[in-house]
C-alpha positions in Angstrom: 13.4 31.0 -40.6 14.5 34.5 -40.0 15.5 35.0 -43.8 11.7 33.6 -44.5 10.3 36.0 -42.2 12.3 39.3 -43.2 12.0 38.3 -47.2 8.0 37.9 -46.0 8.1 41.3 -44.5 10.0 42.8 -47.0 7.4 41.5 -49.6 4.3 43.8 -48.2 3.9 47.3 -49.6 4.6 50.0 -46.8 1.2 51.5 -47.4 -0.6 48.0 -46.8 2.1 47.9 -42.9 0.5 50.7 -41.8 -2.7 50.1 -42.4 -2.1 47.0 -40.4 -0.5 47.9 -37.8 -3.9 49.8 -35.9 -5.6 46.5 -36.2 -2.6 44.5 -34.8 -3.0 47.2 -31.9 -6.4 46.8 -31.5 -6.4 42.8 -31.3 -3.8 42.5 -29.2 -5.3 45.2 -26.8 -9.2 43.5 -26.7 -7.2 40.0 -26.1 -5.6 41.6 -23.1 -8.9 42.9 -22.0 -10.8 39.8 -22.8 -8.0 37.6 -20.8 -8.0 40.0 -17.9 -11.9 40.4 -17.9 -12.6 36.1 -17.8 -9.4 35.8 -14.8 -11.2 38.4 -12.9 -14.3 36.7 -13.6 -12.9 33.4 -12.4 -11.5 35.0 -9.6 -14.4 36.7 -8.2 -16.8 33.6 -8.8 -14.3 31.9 -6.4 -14.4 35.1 -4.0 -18.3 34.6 -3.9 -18.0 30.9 -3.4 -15.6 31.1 -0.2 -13.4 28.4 -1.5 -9.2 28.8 -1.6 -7.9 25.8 -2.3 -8.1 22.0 -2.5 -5.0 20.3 -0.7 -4.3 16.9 -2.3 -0.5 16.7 -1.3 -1.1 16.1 2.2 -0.1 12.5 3.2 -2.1 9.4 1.4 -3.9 12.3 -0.3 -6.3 11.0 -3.2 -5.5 11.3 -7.4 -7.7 13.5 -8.6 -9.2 17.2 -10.6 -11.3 20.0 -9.0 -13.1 22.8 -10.8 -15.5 25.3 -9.5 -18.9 25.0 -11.2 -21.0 27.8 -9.9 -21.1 29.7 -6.5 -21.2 27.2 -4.2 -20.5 23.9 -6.0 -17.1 21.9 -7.0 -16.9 19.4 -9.0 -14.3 16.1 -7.8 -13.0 14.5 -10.6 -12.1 11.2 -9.3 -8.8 9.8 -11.4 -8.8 6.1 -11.9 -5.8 3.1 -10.6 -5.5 1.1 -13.6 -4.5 -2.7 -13.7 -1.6 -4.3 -16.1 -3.3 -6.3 -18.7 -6.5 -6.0 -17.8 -9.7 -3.5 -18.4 -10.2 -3.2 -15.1 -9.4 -0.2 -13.1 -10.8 1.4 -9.7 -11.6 4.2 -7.7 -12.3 3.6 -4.5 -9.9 6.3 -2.3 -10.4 9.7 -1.7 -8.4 11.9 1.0 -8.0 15.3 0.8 -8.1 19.3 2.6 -10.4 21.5 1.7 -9.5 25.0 2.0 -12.5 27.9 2.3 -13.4 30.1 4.7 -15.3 30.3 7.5 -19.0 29.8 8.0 -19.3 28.8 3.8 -21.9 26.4 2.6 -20.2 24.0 -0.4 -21.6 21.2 -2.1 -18.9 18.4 -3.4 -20.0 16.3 -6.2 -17.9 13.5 -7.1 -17.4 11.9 -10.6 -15.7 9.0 -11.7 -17.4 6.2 -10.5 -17.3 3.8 -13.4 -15.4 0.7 -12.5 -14.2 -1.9 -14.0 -13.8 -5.6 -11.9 -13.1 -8.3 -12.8 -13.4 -7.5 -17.0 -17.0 -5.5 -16.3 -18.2 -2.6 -15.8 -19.8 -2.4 -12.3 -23.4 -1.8 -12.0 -23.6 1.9 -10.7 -26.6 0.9 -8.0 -24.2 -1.4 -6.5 -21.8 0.5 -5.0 -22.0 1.9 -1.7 -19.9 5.2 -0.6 -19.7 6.9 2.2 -17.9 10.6 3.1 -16.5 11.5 6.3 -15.0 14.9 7.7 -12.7 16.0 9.9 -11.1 19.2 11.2 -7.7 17.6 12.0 -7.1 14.7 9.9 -7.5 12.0 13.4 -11.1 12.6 14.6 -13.4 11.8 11.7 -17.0 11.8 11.7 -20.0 10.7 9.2 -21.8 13.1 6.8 -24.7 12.5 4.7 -24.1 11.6 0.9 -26.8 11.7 -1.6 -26.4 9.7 -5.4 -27.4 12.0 -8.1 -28.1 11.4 -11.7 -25.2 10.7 -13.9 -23.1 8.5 -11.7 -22.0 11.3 -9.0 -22.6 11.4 -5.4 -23.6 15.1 -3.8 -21.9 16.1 -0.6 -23.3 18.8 1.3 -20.2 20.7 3.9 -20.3 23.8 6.2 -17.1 24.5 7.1 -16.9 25.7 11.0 -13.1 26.9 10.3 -11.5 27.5 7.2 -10.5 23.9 6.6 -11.8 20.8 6.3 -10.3 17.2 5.8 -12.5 14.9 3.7 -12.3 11.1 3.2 -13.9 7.6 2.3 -13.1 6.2 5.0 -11.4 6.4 8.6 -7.7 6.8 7.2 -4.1 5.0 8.2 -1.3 6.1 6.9 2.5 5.2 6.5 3.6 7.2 9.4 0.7 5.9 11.3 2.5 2.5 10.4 6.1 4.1 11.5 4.6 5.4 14.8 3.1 1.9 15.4 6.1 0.3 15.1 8.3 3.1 16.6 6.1 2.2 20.0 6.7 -1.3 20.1 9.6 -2.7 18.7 11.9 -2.4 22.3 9.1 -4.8 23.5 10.7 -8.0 25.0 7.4 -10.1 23.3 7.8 -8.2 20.1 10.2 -9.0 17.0 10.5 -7.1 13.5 11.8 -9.4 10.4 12.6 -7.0 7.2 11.4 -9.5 4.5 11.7 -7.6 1.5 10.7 -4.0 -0.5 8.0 -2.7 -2.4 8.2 -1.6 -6.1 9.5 1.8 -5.1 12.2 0.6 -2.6 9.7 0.7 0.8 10.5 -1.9 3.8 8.7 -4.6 4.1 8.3 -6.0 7.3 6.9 -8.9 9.6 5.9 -8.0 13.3 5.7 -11.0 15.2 4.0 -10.8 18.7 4.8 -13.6 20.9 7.5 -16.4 21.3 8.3 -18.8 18.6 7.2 -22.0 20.8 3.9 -21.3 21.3 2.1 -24.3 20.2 0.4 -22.3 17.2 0.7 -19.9 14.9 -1.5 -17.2 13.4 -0.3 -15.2 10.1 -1.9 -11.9 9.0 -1.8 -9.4 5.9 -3.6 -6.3 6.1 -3.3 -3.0 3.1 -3.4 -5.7 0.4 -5.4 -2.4 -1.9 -4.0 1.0 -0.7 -8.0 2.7 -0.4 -8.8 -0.2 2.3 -7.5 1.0 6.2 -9.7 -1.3 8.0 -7.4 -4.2 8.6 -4.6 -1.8 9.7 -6.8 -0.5 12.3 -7.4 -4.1 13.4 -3.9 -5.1 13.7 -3.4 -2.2 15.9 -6.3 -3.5 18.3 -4.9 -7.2 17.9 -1.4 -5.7 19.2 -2.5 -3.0 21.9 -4.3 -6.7 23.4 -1.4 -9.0 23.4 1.2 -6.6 24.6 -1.3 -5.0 27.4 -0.1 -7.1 29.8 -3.5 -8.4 30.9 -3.9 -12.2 32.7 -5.9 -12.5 29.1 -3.0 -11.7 27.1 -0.5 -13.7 28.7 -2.9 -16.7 28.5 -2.8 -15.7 24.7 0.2 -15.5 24.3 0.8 -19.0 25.7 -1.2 -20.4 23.1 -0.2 -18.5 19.5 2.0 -15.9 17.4 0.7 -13.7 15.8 3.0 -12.5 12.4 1.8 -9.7 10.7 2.1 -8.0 7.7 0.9 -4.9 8.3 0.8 -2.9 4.7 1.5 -4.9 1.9 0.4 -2.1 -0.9 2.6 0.4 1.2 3.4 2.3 -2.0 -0.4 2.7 -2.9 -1.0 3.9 0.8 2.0 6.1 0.7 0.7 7.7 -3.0 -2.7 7.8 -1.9 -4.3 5.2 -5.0 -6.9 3.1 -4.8 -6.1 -0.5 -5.8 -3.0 -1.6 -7.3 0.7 -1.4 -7.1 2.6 0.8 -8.8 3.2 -1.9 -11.3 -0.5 -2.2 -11.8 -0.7 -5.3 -10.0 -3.6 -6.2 -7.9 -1.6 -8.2 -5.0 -4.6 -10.4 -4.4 -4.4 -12.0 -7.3 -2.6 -14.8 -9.4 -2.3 -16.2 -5.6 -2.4 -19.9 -6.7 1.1 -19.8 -8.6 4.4 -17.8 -7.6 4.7 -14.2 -7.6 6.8 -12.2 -10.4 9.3 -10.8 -8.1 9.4 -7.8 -10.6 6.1 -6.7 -11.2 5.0 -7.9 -7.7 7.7 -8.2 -5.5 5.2 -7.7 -2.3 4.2 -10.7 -3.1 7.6 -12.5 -3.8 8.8 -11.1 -0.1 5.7 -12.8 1.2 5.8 -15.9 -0.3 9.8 -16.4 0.2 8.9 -15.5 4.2 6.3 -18.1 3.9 8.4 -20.9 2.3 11.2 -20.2 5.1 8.5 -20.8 7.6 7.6 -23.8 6.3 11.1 -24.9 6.0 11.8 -24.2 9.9 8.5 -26.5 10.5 6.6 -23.5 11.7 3.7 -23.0 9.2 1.1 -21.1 10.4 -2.1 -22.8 11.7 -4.4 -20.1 10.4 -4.0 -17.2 8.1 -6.4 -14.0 7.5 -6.5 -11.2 4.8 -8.1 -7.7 6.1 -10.0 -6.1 3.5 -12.6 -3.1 3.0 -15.7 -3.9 0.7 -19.4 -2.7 1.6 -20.6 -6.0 2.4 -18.5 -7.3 4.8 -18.1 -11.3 4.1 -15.7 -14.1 5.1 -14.6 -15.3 2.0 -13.3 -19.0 2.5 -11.0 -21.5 0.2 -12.9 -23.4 -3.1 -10.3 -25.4 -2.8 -10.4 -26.1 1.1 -14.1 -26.9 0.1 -13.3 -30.6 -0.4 -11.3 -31.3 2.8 -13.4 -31.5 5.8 -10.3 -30.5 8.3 -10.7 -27.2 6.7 -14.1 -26.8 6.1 -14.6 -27.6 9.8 -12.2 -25.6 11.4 -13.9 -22.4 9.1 -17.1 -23.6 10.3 -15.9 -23.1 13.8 -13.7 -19.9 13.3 -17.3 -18.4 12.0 -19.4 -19.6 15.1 -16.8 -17.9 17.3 -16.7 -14.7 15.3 -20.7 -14.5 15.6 -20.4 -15.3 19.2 -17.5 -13.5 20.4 -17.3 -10.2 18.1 -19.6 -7.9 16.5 -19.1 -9.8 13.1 -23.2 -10.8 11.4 -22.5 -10.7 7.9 -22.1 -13.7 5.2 -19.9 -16.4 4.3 -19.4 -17.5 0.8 -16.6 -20.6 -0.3 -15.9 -17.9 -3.6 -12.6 -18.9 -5.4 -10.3 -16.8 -7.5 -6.5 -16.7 -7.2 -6.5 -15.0 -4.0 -5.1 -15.1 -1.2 -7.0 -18.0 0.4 -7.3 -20.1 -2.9 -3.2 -19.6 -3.0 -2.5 -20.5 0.7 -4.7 -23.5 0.5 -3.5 -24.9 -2.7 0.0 -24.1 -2.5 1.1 -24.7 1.1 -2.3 -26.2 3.0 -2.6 -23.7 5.4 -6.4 -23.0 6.3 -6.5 -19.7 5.2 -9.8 -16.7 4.4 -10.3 -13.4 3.6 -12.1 -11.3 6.0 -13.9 -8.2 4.2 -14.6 -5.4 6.6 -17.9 -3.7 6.0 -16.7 0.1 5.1 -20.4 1.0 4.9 -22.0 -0.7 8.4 -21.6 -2.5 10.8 -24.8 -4.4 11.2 -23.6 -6.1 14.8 -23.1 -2.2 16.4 -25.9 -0.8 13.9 -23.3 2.5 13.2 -21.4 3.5 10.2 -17.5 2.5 10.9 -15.0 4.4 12.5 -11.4 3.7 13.4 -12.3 2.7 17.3 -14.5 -0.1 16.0 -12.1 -1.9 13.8 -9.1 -1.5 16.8 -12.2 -3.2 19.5 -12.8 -6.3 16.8 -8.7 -6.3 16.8 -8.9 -6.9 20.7 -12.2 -9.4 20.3 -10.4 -11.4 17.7 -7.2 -12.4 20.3 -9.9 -14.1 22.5 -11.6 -15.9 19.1 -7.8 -17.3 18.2 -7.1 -18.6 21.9 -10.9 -19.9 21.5 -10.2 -21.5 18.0 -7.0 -23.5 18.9 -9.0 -24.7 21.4 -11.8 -26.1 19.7 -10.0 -27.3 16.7 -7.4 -30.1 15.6 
């Protein structure tokens, strides 16, 4: 190549060099200029704007792009969680810091929300969002969001310090999970069962509260999709109940175990996605037939746990999935449908939730290969999925926060003693 280039140079008449060599000058110098002129531009468009930075390395911090569009508004490119095999992909999750300073006015309009479920594309009036701030990543509050034209939602923030942490909703992260733990597993009523590990190597784990003779048994999954923190925030009210020490939770605690698994998607949680594992498997579904302990090996922990269970004649009597959706159903088993036990005991499990807890929304007997079609079919155990409403909460008549899920977590201890009651 350096032969080719000398022979090239070689080739050119001196007279014709020098007369080049000026305009070789002059380009390079007006590309200098030109370069320097647009990052000085750039620079002092984001001077005027008050914005630094946008933080999405902090923990469970959200996938995505930022750019700055004018003086006061930044666009959120929203990146999508993509499932094997399938069209469908999701963006449900953000979480992130936003850096700018003091007393600026920003508007944050999000892109991105073209979903695919279920093999179609998700009508765009269907979807409900909501944005919350806070100023240290804990105390999280509601702030008005507006839909605009072209499939974005508007943001409006005025940033009383020079940062700002945004979210979808109330978040619950891996070390919140650690911490949890951490605080109760020296408790005499409390016992931790490693069952397995995610795709990336993370610790599975059941927490059982309560002895293994009580007369029933309760099994829980919560974190099934990494964007959806509710049900984590209701297994920490179910445990701060029945480990209060109260003459309620003893008489709990007389009647059922609770075994949780607290954060199946940990990996999602831990890299901030939306839906999936890091396989691109969405962990409920393909319920109804066993798990590839590869691609899904969440799910192959679960069900071997399970199967032991069984094996030890200690089934559960009862077992709930904690979700986030913005409607805030109990889904119950197609395939319980036809057996009256079941359809009974759901029937009664509903009456106590509307009773007992600030639970008002719908039930629906929808099957898919979820979790409730696979716990029915496969081992009989009367099992549901419980969506939590991430949009309201038509029993309180407020937006949701962390401290409402943790108070149905300490409502729902007096629904099980209740339900074991009433039932067969």
């Amino acid at each position: 190549m350096i032969k080719k280039i000398k022979k090239f140079y070689l080739s050119i008449p001196k007279s014709r060099i020098l007369t080049l060599i000026p305009m070789v000058i002059l380009f390079f110098a007006f590309s200098c200029k030109h370069s320097s002129s647009v990052e000085k531009g750039i620079k002092k468009e984001k001077e005027k704007s008050g914005l630094t930075y946008i933080k999405t390395t902090i923990e469970n911090g959200s996938s995505l792009n930022w750019e700055l569009a004018n003086d006061s508004t930044v666009n959120i490119h929203l990146n999508y969680d993509y499932e094997r095999n399938s069209l469908n992909r999701a963006y449900d999750h953000w979480h992130f810091l936003l850096e700018a300073k003091k007393g600026t006015d920003l508007t944050l309009v999000f892109h991105n929300f073209s979903e695919i479920y279920n093999g179609e594309k998700m009508p765009f009036n269907t979807w409900i969002m909501d944005c919350i701030t806070s100023p240290d990543d804990r105390k999280w509050e509601h702030v008005p969001v507006e839909w605009i034209e072209g499939e974005r939602m508007k943001v409006k923030i005025h940033m009383e310090s020079d940062s700002l942490y945004i979210a979808r909703v109330d978040p619950y992260r891996v070390s919140d999970l650690q911490n949890l733990v951490s605080n109760i597993e020296e408790n005499e009523l409390v016992k931790i069962t490693p069952i397995g590990n995610t795709v990336e190597g993370r610790k599975l784990q059941i927490i059982q509260v309560g002895g293994d003779k009580a007369p029933h048994r309760i099994f829980i999954r919560a974190r099934v999709h990494a964007w959806e923190p509710g049900g984590n925030w209701v297994v920490e009210g179910i445990i701060k109940k029945l480990l209060d020490n109260s003459r309620e939770s003893k008489k709990y605690l007389e009647n059922y175990t609770v075994y949780i698994l607290p954060m199946a998607n940990m990996d999602g949680v831990a890299r901030g996605i939306s839906r999936f594992n890091l396989n691109g498997m969405d962990l409920n579904r393909n319920l109804t037939a066993p798990a590839d302990s590869i691609l899904a090996p969440e799910n192959a922990a679960m069900e071997k746990w399970l199967e032991a269970m069984i094996e030890k004649g200690m089934k559960p009597d009862l077992a709930i999935d904690f979700h986030n959706d913005s409607n805030g159903p109990l889904f119950f088993s197609t395939a319980g449908k036809e057996k009256k036990g079941y359809v009974e005991n759901m029937d009664v499990l509903e009456g106590l939730l509307r009773e007992h807890t600030w639970f008002s929304e719908h039930t629906s007997f929808f099957g898919t290969t979820s979790f409730e079609e696979g716990l029915m079919a496969r081992y009989d155990i009367d099992a549901l999925v419980y969506e939590l409403n991430a949009h309201w909460i038509k029993g309180l008549n407020k937006k949701p926060l962390s401290d409402d899920w943790i108070l149905l977590g300490g409502e729902l201890c007096n629904v099980f003693d209740l339900y074991f009651k009433e039932t067969k």
